[in-house]
LOZA-249791 format. One record per atom (N, C-alpha, C, O): atom name; residue in one letter; residue number from 1; x, y, z. Coordinates in steps of 0.001 Angstrom, whole numbers, plus 524288, in hexadecimal, padded with zeros to 5 digits. Example, Ala and Ser with C-alpha at 12.3 -4.5 7.8 and 13.67 -1.06 7.14 Angstrom:
2
REC atom res   n    c1    c2    c3
REC    N   A   1 83386 7E9C6 81E78
REC   CA   A   1 8300C 7EE6C 81E78
REC    C   A   1 83390 7F31C 81E78
REC    O   A   1 8379C 7F309 82111
REC    N   S   2 83232 7F736 81BA8
REC   CA   S   2 83566 7FBDC 81BE4
REC    C   S   2 83264 8001E 81EBE
REC    O   S   2 83461 80472 81F67
! end
This chain:
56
REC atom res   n    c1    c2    c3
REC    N   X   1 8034B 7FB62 80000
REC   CA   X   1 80000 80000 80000
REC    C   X   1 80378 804DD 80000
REC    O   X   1 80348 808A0 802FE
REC    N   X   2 805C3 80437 7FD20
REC   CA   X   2 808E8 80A8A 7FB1F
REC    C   X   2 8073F 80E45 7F612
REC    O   X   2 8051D 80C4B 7F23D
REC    N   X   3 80853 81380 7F659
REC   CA   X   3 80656 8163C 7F2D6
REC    C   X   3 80AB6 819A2 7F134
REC    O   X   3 80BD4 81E4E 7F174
REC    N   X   4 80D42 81437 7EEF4
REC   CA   X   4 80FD7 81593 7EA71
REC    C   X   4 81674 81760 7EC06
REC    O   X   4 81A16 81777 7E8DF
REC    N   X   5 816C0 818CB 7F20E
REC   CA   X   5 81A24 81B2B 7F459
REC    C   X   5 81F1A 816E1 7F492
REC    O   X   5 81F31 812E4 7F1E2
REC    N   X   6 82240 8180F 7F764
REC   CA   X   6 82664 81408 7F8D6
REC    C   X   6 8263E 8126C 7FC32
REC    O   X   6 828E0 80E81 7FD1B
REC    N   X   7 821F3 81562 8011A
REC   CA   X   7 8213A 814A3 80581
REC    C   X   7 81DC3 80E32 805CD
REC    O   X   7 81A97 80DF6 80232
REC    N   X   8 81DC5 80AFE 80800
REC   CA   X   8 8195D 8055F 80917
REC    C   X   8 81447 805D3 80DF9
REC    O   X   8 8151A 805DB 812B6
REC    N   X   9 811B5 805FB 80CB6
REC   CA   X   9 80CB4 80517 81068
REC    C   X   9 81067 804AA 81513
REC    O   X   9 8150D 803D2 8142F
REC    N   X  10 80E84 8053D 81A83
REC   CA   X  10 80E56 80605 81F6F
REC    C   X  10 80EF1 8000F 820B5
REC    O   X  10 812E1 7FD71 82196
REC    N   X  11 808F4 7FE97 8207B
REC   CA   X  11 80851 7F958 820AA
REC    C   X  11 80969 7F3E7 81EE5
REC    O   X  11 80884 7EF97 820D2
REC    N   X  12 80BE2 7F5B0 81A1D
REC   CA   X  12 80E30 7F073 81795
REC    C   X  12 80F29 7EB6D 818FA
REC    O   X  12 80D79 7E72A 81783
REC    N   X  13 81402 7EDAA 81DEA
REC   CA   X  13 816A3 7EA27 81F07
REC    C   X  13 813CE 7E528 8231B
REC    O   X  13 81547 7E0AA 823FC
REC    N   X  14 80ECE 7E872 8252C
REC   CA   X  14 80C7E 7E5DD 82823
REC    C   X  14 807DC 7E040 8276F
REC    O   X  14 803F1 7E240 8257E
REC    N   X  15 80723 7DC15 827FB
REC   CA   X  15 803A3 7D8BD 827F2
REC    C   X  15 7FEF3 7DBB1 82AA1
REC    O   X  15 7FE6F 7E023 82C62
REC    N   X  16 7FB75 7D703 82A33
REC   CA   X  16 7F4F3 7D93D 82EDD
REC    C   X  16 7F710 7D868 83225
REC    O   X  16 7F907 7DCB5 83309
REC    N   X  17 7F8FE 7D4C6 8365E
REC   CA   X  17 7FB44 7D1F2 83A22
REC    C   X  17 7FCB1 7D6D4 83C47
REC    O   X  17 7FA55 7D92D 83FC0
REC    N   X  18 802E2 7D8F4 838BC
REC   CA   X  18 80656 7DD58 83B60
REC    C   X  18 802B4 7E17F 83BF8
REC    O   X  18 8039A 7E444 83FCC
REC    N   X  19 7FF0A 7E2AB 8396A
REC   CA   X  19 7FB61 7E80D 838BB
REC    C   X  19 7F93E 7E665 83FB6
REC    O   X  19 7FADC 7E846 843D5
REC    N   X  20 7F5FA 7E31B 83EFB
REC   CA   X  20 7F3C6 7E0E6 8440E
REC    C   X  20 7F5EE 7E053 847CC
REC    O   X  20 7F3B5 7E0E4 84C06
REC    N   X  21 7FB08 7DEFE 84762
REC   CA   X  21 7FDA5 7E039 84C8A
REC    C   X  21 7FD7A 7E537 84EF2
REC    O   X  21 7FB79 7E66F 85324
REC    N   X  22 801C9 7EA24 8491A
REC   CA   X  22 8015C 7EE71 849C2
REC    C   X  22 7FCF0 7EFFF 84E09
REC    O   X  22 7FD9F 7F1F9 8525E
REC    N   X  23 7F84D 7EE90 84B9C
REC   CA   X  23 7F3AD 7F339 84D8E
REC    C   X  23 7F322 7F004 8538B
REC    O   X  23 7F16A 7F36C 85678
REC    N   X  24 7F3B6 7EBCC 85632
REC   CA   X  24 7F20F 7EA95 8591C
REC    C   X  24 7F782 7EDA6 85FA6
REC    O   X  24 7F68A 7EF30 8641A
REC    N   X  25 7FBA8 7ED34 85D26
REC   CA   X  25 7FF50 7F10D 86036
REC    C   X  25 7FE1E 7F4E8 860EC
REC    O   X  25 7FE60 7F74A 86517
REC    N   X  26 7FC70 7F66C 85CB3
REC   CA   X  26 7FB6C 7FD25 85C12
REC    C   X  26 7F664 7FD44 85F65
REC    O   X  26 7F605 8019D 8616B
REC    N   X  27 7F262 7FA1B 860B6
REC   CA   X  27 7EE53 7FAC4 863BF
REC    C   X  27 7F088 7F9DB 86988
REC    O   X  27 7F074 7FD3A 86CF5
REC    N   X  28 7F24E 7F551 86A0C
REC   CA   X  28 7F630 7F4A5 86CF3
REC    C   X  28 7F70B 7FAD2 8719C
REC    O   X  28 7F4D2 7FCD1 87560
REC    N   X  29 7FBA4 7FBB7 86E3F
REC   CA   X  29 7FFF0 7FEB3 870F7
REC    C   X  29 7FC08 80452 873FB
REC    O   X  29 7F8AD 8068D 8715B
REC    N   X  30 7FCBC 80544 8775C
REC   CA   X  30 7FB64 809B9 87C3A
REC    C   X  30 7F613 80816 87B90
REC    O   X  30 7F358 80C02 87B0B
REC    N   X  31 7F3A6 80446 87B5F
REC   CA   X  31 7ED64 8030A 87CC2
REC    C   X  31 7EAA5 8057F 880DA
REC    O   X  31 7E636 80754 88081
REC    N   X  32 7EE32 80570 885BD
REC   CA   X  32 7EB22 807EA 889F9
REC    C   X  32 7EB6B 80DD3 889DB
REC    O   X  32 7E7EC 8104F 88C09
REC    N   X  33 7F0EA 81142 88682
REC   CA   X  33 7EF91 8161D 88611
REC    C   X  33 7EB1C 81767 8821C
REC    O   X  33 7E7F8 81AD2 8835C
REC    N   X  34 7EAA0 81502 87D9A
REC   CA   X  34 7E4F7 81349 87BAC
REC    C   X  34 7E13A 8150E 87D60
REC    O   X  34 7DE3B 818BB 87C9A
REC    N   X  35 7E1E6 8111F 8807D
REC   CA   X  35 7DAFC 81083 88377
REC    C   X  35 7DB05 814F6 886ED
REC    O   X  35 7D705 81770 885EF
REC    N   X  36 7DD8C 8172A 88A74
REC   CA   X  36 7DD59 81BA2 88CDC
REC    C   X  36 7DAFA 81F84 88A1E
REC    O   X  36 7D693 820E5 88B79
REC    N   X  37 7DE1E 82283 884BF
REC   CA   X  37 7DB5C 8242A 88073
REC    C   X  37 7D7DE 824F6 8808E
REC    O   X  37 7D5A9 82925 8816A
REC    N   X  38 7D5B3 81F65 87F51
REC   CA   X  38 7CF6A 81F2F 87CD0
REC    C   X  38 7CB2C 820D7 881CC
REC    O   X  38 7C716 8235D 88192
REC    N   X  39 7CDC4 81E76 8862D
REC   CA   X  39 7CB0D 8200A 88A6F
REC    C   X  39 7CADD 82578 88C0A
REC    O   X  39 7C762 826FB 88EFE
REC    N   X  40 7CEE4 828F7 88A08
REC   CA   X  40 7CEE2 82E81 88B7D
REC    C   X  40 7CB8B 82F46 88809
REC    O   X  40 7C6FA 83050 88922
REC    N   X  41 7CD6E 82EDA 882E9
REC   CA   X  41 7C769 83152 87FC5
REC    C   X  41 7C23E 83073 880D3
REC    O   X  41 7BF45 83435 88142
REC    N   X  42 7C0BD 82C16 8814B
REC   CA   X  42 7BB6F 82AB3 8824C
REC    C   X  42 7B9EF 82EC5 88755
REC    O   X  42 7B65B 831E9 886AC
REC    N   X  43 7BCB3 82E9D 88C3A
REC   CA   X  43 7B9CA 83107 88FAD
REC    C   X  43 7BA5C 83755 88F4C
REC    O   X  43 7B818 83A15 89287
REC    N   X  44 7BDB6 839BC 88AEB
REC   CA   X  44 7BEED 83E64 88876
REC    C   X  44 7B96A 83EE3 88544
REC    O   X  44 7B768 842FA 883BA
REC    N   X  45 7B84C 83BE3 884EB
REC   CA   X  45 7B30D 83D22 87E6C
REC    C   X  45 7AD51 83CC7 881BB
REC    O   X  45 7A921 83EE6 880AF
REC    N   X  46 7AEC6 8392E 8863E
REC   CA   X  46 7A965 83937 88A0B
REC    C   X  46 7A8BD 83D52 88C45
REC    O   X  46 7A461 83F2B 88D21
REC    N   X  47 7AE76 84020 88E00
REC   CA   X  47 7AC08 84428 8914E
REC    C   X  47 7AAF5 848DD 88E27
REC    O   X  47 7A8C2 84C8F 8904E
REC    N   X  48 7AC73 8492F 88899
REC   CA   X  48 7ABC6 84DB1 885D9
REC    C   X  48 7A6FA 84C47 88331
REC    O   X  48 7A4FA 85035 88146
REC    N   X  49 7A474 84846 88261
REC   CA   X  49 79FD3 847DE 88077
REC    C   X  49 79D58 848E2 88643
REC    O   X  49 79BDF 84D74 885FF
REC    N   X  50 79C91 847AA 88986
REC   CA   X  50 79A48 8497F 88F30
REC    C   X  50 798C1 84E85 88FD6
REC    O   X  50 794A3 84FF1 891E0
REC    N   X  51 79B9D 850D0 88E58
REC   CA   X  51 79C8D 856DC 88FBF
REC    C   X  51 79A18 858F9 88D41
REC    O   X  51 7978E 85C71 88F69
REC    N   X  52 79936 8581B 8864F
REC   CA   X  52 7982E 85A09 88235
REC    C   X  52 79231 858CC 883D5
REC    O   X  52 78EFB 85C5F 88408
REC    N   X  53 790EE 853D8 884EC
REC   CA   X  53 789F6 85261 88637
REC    C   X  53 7887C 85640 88B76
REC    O   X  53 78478 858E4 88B5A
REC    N   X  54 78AF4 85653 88EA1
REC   CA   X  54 789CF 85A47 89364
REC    C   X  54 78830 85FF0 89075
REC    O   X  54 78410 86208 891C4
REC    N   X  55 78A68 8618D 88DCD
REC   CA   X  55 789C6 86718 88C14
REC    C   X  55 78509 865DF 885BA
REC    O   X  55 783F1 8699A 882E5
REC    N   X  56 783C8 8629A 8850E
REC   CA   X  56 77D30 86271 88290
REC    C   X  56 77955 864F9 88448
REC    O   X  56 77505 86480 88234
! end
């Protein structure tokens, strides 16, 4: 999947297997800073949707 360049696709070199690995590290790695994240946002979006319904 090149266009035309000299450069080679990204992915080439990789099988599904290696792709699948890839992504499963990559989910992997800082999981629990992750989830912290998601948990700040969520209770970030509750309390600003909260606020926003209070003032209806």
């Amino acid at each position: 999947m090149t266009d035309g360049g000299d450069q080679p696709d990204l992915l080439s070199d990789l099988t599904d297997l290696d792709f699948a690995r890839h992504l499963l590290v990559e989910a992997h790695n800082d999981l629990h800073g992750k989830v912290s994240r998601f948990r700040m946002l969520t209770d970030f979006s509750r309390d600003l949707l909260g606020s926003v319904a209070q003032n209806l």
